[in-house]
mmCIF file of the N, C-alpha and C atoms, coordinates in Angstrom:
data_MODEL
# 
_entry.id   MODEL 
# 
loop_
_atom_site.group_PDB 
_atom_site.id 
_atom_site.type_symbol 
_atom_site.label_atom_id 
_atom_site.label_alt_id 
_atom_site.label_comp_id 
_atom_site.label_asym_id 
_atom_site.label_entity_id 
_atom_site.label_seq_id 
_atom_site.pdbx_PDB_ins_code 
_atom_site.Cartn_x 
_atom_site.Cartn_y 
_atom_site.Cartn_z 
_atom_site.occupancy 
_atom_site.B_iso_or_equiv 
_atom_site.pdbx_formal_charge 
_atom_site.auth_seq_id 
_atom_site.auth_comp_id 
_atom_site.auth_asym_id 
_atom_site.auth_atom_id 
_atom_site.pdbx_PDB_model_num 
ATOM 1   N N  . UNK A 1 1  ? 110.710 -59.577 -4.697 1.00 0.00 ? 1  UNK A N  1 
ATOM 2   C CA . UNK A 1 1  ? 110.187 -60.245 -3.515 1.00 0.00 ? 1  UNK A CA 1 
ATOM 3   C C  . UNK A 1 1  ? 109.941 -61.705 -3.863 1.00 0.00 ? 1  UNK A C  1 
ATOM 4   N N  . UNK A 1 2  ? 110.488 -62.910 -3.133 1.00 0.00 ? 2  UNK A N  1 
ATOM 5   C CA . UNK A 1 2  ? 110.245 -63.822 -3.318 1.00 0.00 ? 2  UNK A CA 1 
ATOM 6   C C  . UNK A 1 2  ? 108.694 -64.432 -2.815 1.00 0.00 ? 2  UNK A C  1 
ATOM 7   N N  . UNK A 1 3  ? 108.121 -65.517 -3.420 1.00 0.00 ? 3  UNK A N  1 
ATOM 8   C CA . UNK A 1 3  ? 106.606 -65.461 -2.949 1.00 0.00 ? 3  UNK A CA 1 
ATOM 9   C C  . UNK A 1 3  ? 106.915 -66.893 -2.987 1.00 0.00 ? 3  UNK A C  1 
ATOM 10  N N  . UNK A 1 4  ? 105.845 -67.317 -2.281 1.00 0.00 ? 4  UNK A N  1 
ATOM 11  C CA . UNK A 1 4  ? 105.319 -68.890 -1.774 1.00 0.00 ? 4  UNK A CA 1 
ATOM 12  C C  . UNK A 1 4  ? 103.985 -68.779 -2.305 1.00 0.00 ? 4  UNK A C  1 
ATOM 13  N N  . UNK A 1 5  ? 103.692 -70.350 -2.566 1.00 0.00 ? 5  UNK A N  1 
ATOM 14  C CA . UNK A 1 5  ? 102.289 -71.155 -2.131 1.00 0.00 ? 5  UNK A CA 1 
ATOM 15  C C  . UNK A 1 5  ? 101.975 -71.390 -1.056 1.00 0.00 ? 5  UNK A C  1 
ATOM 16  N N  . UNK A 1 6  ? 100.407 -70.711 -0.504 1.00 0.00 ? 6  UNK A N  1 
ATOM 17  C CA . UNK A 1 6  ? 100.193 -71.843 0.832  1.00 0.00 ? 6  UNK A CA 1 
ATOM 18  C C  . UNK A 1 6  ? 98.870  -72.078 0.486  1.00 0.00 ? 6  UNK A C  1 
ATOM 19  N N  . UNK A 1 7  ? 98.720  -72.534 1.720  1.00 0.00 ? 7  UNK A N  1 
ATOM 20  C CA . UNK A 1 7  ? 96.925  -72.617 1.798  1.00 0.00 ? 7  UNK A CA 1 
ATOM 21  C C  . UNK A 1 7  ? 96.215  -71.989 2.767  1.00 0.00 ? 7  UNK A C  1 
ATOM 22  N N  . UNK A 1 8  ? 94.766  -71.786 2.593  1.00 0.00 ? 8  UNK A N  1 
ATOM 23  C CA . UNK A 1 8  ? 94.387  -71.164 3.676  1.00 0.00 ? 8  UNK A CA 1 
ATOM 24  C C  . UNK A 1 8  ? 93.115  -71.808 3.747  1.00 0.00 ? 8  UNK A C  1 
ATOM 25  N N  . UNK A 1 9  ? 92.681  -71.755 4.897  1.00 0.00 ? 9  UNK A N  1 
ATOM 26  C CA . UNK A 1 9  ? 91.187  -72.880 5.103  1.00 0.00 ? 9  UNK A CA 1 
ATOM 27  C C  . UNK A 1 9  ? 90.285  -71.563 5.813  1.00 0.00 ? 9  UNK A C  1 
ATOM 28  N N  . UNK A 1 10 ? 89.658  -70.544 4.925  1.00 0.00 ? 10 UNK A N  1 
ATOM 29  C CA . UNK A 1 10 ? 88.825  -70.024 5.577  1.00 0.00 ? 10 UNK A CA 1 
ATOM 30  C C  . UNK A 1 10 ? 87.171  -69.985 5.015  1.00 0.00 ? 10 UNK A C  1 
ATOM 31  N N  . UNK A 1 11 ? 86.346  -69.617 6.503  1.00 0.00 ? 11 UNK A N  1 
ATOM 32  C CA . UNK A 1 11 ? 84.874  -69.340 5.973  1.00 0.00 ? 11 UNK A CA 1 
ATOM 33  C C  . UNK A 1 11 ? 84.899  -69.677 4.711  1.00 0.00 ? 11 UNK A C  1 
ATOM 34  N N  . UNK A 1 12 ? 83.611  -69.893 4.252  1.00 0.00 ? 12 UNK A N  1 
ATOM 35  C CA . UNK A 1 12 ? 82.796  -69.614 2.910  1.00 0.00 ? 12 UNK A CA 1 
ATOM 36  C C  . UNK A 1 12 ? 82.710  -67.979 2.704  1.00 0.00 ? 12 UNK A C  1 
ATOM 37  N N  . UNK A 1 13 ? 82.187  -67.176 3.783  1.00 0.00 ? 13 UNK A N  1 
ATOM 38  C CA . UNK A 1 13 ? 81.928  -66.260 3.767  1.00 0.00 ? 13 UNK A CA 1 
ATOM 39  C C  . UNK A 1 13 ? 82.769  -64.746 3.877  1.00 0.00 ? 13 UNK A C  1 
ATOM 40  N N  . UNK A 1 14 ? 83.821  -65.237 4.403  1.00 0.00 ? 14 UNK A N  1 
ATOM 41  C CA . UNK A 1 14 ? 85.353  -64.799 4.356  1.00 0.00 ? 14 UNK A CA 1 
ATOM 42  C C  . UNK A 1 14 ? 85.554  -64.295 3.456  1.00 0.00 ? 14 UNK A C  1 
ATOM 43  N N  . UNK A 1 15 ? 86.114  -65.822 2.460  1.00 0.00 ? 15 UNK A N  1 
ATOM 44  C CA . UNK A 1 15 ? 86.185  -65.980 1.005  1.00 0.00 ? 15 UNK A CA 1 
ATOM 45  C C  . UNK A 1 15 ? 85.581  -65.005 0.292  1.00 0.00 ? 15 UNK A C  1 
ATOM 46  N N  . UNK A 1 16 ? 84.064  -64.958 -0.006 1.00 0.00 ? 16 UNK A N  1 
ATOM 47  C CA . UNK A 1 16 ? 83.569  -64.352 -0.479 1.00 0.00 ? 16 UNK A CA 1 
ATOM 48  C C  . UNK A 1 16 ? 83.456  -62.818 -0.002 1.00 0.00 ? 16 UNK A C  1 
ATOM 49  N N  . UNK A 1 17 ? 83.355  -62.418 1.172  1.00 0.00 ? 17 UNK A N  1 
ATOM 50  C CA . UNK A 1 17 ? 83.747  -60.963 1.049  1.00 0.00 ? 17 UNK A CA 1 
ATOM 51  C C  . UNK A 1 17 ? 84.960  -60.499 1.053  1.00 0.00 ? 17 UNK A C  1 
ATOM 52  N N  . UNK A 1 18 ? 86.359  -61.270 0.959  1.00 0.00 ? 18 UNK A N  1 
ATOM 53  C CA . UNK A 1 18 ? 86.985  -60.749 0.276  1.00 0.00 ? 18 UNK A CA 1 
ATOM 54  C C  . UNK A 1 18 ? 88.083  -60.857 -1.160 1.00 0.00 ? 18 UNK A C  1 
ATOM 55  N N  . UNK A 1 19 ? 86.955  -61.675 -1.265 1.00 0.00 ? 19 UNK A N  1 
ATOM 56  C CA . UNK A 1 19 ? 86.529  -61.828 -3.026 1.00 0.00 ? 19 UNK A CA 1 
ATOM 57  C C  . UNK A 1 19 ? 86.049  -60.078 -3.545 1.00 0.00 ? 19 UNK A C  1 
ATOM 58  N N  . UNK A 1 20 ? 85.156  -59.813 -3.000 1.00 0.00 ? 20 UNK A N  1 
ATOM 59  C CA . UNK A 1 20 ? 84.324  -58.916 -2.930 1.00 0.00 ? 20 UNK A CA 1 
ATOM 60  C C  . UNK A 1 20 ? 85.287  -57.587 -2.750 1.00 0.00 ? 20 UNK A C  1 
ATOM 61  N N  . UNK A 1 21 ? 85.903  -57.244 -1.707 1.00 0.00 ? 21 UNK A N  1 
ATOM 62  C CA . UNK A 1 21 ? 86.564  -56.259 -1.298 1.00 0.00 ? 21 UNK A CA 1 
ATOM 63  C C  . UNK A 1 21 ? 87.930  -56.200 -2.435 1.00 0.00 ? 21 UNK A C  1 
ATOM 64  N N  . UNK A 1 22 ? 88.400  -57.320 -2.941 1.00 0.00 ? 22 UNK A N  1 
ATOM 65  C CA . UNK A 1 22 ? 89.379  -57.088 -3.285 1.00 0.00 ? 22 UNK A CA 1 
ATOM 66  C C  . UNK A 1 22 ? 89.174  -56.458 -4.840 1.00 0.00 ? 22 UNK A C  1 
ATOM 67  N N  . UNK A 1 23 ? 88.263  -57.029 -5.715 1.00 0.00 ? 23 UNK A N  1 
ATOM 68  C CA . UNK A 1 23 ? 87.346  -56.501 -6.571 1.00 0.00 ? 23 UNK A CA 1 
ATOM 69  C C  . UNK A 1 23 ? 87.190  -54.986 -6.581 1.00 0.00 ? 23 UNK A C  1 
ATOM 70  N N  . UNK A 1 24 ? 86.932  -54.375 -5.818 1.00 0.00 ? 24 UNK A N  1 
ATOM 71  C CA . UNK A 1 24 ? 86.373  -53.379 -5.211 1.00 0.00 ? 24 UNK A CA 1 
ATOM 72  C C  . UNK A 1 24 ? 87.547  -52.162 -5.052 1.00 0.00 ? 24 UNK A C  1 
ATOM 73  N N  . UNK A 1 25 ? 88.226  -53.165 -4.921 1.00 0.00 ? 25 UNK A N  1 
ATOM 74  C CA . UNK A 1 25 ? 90.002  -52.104 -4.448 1.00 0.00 ? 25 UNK A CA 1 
ATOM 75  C C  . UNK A 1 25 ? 91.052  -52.537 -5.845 1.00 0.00 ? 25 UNK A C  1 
ATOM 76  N N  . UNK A 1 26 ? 90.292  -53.468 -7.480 1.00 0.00 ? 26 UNK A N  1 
ATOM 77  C CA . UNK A 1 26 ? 91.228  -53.395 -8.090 1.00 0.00 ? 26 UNK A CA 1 
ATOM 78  C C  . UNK A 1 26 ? 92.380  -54.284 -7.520 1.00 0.00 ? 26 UNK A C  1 
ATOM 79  N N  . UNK A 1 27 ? 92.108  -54.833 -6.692 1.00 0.00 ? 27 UNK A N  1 
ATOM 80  C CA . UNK A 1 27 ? 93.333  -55.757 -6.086 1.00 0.00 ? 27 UNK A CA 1 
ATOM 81  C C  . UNK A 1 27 ? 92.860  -57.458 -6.208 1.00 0.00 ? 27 UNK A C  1 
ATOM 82  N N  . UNK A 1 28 ? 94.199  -58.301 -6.146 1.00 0.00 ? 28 UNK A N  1 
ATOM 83  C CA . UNK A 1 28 ? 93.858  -59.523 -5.930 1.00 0.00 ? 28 UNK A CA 1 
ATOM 84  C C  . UNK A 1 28 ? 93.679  -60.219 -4.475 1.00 0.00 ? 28 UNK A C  1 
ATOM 85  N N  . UNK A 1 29 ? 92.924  -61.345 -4.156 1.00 0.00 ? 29 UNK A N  1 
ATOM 86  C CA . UNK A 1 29 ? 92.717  -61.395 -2.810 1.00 0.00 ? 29 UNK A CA 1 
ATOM 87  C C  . UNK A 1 29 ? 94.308  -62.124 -2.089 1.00 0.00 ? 29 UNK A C  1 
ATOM 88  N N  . UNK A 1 30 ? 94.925  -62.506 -2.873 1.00 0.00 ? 30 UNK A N  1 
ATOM 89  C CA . UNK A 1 30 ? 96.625  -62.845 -2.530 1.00 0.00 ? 30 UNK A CA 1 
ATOM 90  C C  . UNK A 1 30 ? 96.887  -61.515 -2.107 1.00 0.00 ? 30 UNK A C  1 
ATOM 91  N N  . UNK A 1 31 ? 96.767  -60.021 -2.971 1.00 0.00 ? 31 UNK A N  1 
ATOM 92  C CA . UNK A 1 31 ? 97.102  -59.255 -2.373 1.00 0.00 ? 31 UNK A CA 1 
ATOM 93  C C  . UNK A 1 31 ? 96.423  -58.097 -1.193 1.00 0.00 ? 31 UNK A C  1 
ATOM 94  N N  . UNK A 1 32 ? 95.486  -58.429 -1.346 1.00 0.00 ? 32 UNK A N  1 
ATOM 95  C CA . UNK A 1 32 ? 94.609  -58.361 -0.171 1.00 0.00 ? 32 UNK A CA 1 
ATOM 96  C C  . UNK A 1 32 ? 95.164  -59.021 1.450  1.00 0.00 ? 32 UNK A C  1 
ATOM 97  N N  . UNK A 1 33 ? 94.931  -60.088 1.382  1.00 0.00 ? 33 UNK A N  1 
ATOM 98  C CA . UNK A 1 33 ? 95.390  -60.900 2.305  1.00 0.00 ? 33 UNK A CA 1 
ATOM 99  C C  . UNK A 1 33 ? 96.697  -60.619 2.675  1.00 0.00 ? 33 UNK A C  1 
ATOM 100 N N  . UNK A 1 34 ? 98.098  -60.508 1.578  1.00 0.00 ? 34 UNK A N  1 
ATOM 101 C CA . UNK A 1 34 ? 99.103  -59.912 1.696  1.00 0.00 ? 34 UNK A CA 1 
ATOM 102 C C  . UNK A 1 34 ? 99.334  -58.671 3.058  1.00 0.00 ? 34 UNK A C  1 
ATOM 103 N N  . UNK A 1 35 ? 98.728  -57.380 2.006  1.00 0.00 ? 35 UNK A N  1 
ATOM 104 C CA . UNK A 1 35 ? 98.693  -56.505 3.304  1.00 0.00 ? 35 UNK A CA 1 
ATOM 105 C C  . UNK A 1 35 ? 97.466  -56.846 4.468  1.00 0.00 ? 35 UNK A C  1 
ATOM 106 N N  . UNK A 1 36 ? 96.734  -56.969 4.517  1.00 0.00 ? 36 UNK A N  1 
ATOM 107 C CA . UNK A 1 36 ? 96.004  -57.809 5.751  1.00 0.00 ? 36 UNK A CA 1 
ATOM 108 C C  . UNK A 1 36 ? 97.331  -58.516 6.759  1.00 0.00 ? 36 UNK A C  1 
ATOM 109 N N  . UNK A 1 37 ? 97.721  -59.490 6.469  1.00 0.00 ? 37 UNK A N  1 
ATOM 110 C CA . UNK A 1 37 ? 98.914  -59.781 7.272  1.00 0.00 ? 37 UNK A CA 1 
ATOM 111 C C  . UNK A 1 37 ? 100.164 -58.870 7.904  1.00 0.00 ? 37 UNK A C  1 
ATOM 112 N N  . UNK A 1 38 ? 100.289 -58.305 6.831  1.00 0.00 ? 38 UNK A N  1 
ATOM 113 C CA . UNK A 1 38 ? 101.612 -57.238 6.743  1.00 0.00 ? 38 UNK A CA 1 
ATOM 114 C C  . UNK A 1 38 ? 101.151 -56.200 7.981  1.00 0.00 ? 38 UNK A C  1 
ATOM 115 N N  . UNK A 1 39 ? 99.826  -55.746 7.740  1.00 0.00 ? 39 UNK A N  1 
ATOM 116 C CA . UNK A 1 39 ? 99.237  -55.263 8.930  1.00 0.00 ? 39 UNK A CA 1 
ATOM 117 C C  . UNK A 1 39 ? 99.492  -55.553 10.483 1.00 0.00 ? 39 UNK A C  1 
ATOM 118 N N  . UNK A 1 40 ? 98.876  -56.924 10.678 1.00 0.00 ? 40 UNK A N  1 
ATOM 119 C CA . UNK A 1 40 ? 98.314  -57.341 11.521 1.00 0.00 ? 40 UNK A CA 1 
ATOM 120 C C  . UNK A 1 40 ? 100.431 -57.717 12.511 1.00 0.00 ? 40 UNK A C  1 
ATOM 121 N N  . UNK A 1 41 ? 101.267 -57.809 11.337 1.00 0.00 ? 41 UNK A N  1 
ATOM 122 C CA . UNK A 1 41 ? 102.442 -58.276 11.744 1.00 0.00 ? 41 UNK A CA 1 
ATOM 123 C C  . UNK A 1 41 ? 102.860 -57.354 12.303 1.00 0.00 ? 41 UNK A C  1 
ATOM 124 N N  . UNK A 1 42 ? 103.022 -56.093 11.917 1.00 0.00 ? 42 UNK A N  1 
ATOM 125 C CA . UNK A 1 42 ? 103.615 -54.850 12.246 1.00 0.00 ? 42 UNK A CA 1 
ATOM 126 C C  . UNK A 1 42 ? 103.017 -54.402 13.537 1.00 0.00 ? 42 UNK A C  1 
ATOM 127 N N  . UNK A 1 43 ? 101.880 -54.753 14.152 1.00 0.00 ? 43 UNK A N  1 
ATOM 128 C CA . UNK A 1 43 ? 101.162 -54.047 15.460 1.00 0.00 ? 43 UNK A CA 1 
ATOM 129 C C  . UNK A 1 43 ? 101.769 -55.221 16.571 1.00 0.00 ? 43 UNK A C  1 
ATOM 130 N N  . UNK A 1 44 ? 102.399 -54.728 17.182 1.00 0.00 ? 44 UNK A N  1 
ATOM 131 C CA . UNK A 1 44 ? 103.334 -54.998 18.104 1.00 0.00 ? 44 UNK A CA 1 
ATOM 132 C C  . UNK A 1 44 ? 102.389 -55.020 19.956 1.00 0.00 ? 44 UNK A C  1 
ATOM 133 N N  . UNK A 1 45 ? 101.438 -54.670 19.492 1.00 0.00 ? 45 UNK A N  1 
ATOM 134 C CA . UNK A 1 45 ? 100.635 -53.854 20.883 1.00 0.00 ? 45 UNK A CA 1 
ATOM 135 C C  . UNK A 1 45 ? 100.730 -55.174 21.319 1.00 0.00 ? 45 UNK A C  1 
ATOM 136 N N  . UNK A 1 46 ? 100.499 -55.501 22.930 1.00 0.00 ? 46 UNK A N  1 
ATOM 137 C CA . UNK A 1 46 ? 99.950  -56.704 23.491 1.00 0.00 ? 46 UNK A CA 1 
ATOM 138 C C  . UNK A 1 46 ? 100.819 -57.770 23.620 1.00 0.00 ? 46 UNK A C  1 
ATOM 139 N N  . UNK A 1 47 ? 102.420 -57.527 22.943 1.00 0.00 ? 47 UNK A N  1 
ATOM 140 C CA . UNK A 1 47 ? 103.896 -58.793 22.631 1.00 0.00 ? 47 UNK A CA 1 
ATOM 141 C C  . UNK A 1 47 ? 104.448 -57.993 23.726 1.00 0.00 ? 47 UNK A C  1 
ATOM 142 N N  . UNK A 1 48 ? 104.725 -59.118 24.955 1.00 0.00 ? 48 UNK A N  1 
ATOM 143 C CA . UNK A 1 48 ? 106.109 -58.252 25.505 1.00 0.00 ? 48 UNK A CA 1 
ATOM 144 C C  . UNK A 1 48 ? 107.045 -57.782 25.178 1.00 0.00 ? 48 UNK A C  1 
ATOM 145 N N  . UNK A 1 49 ? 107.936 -57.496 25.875 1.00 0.00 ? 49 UNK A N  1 
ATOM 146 C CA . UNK A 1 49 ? 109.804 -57.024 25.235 1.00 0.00 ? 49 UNK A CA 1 
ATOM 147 C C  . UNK A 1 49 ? 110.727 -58.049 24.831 1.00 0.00 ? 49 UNK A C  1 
ATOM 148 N N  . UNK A 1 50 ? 109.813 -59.229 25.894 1.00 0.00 ? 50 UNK A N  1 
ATOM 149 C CA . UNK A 1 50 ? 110.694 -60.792 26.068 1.00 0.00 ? 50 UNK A CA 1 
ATOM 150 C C  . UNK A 1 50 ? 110.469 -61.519 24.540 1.00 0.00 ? 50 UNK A C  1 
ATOM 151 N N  . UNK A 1 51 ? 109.052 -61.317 24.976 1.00 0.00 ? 51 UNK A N  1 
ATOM 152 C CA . UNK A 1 51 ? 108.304 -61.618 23.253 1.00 0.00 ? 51 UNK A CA 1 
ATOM 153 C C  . UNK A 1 51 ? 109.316 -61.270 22.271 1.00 0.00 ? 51 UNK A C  1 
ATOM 154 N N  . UNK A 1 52 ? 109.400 -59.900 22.193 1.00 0.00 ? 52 UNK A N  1 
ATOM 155 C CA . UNK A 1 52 ? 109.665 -59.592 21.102 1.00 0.00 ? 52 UNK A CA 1 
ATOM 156 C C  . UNK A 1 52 ? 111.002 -60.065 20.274 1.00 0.00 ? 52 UNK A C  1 
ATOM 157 N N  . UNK A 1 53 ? 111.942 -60.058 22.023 1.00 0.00 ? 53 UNK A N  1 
ATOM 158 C CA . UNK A 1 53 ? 113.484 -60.316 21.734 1.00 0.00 ? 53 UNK A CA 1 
ATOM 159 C C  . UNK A 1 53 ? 113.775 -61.523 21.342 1.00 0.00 ? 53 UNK A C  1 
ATOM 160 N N  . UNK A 1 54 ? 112.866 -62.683 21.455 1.00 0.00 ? 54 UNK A N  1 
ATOM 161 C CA . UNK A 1 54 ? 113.049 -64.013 21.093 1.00 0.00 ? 54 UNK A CA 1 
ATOM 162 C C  . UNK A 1 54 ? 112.572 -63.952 19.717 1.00 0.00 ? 54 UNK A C  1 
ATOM 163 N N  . UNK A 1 55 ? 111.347 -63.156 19.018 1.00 0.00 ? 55 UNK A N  1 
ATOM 164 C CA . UNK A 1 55 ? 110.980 -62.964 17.667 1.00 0.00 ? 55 UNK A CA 1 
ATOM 165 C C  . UNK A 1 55 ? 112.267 -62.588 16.706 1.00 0.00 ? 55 UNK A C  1 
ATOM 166 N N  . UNK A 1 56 ? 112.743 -61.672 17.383 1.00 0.00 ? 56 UNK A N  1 
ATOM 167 C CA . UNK A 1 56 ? 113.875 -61.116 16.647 1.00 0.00 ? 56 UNK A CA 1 
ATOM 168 C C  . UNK A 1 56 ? 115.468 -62.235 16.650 1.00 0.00 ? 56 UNK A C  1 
ATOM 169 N N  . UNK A 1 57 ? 115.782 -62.802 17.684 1.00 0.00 ? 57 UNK A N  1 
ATOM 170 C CA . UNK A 1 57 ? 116.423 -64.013 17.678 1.00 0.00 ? 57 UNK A CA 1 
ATOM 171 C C  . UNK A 1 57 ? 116.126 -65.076 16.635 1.00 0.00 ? 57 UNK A C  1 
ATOM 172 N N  . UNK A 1 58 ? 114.666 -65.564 16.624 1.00 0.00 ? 58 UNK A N  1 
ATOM 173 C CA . UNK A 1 58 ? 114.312 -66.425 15.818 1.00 0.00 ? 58 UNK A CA 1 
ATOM 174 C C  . UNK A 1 58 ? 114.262 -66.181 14.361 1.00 0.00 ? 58 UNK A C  1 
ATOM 175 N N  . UNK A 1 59 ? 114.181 -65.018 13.527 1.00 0.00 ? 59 UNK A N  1 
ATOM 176 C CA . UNK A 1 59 ? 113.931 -64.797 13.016 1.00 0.00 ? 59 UNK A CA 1 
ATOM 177 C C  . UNK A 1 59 ? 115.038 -65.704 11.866 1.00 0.00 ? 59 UNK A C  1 
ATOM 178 N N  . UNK A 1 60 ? 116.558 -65.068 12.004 1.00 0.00 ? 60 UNK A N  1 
ATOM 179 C CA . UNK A 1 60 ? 117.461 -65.759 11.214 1.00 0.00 ? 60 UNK A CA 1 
ATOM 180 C C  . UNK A 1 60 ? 117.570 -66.881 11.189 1.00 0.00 ? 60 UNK A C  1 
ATOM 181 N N  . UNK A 1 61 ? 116.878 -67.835 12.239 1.00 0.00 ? 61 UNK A N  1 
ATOM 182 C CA . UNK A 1 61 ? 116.645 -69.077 11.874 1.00 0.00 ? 61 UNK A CA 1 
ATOM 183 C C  . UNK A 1 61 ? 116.103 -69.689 10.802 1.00 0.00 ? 61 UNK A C  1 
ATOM 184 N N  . UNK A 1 62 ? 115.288 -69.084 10.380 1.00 0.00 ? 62 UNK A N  1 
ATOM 185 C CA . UNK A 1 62 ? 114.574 -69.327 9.192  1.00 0.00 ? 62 UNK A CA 1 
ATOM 186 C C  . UNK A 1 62 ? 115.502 -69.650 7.867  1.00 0.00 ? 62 UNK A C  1 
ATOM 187 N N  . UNK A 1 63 ? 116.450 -69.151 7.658  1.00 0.00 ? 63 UNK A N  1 
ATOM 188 C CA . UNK A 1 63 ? 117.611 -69.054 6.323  1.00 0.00 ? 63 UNK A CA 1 
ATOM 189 C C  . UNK A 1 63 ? 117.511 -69.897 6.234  1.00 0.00 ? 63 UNK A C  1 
ATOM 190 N N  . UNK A 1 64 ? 117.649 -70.878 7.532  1.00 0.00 ? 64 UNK A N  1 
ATOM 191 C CA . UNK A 1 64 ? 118.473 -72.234 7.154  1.00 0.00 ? 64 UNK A CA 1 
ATOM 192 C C  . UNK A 1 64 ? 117.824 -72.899 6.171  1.00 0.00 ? 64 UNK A C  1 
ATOM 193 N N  . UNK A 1 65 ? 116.150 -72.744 6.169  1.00 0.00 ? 65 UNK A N  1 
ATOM 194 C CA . UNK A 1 65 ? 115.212 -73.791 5.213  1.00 0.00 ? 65 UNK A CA 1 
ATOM 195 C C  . UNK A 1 65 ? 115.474 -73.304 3.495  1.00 0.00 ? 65 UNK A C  1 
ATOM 196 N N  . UNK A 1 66 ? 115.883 -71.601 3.328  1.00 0.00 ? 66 UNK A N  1 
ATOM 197 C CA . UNK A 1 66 ? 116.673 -70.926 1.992  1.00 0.00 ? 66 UNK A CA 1 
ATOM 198 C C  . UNK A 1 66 ? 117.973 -71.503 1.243  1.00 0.00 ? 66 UNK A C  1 
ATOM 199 N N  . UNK A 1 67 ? 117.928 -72.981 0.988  1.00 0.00 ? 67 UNK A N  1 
ATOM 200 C CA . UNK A 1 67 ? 118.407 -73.279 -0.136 1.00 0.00 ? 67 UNK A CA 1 
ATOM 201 C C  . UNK A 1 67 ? 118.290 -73.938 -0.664 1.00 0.00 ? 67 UNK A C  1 
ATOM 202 N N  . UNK A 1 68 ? 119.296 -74.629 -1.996 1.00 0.00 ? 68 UNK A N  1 
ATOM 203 C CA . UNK A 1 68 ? 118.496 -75.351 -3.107 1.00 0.00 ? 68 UNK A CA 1 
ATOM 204 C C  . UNK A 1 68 ? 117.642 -76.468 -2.804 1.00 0.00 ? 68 UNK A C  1 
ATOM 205 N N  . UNK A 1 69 ? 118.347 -77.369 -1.964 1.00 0.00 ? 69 UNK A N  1 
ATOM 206 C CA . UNK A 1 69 ? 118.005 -78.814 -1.804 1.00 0.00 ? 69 UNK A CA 1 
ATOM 207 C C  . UNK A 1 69 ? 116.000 -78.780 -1.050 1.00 0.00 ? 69 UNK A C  1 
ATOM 208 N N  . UNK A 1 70 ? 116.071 -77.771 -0.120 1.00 0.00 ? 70 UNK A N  1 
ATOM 209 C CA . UNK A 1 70 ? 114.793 -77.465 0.131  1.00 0.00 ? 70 UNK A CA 1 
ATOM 210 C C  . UNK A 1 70 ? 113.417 -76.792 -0.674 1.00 0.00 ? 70 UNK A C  1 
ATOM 211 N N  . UNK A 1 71 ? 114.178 -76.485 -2.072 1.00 0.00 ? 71 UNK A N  1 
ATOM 212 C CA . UNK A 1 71 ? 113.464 -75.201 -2.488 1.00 0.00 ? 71 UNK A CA 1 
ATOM 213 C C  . UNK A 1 71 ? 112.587 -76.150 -2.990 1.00 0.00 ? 71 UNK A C  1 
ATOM 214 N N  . UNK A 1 72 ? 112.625 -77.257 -3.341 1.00 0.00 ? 72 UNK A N  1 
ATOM 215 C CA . UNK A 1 72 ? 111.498 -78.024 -4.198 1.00 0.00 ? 72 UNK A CA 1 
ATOM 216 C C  . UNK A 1 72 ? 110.241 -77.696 -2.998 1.00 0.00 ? 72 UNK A C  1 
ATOM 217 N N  . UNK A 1 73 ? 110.341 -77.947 -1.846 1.00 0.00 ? 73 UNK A N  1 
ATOM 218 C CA . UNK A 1 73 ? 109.369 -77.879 -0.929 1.00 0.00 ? 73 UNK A CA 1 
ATOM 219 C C  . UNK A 1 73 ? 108.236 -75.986 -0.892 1.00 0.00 ? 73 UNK A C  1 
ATOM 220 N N  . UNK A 1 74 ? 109.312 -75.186 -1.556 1.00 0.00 ? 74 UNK A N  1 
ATOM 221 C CA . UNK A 1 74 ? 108.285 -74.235 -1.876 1.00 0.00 ? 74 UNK A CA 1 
ATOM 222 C C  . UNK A 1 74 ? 107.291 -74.387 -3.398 1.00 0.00 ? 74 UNK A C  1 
ATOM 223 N N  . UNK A 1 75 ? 107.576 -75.034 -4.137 1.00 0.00 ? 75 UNK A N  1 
ATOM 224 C CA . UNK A 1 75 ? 106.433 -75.118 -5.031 1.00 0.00 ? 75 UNK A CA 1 
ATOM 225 C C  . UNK A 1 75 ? 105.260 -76.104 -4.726 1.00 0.00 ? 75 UNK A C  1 
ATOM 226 N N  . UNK A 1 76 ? 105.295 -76.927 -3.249 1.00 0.00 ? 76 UNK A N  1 
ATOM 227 C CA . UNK A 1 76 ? 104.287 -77.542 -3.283 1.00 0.00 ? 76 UNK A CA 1 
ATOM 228 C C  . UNK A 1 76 ? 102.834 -76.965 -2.931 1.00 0.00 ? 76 UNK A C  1 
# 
């Protein structure tokens, strides 16, 4: 699996409980947060059909930013 850097600007308190939780589960909060997302991506409830069909359109757009000349921009 390829992985990125990002950032995230949350709570103090966030942070710290799931600092806390991830501790707790033997996990890191990258991977915490990981499935947290992975979650939250997969529940489809509440996206129309229209929604969805343009998600799925858009999606292969993304490649285009997958190669060398760009890749410096993932270690920032």
């Amino acid at each position: 699996m390829d992985m990125l850097r990002t950032t995230l600007v949350l709570p103090k308190d966030v942070l710290r409980r799931a600092k806390v939780k991830a501790a707790l589960l033997d996990k890191t909060v990258s991977e915490l947060v990981t499935e947290a997302l992975e979650r939250e991506i997969a529940d489809v409830s509440g996206i129309s059909e229209e929604d969805l069909a343009w998600m799925r359109l858009a999606e292969p757009a993304f490649a285009f930013w997958d190669n060398p000349d760009d890749a410096v921009y993932d270690t920032l």
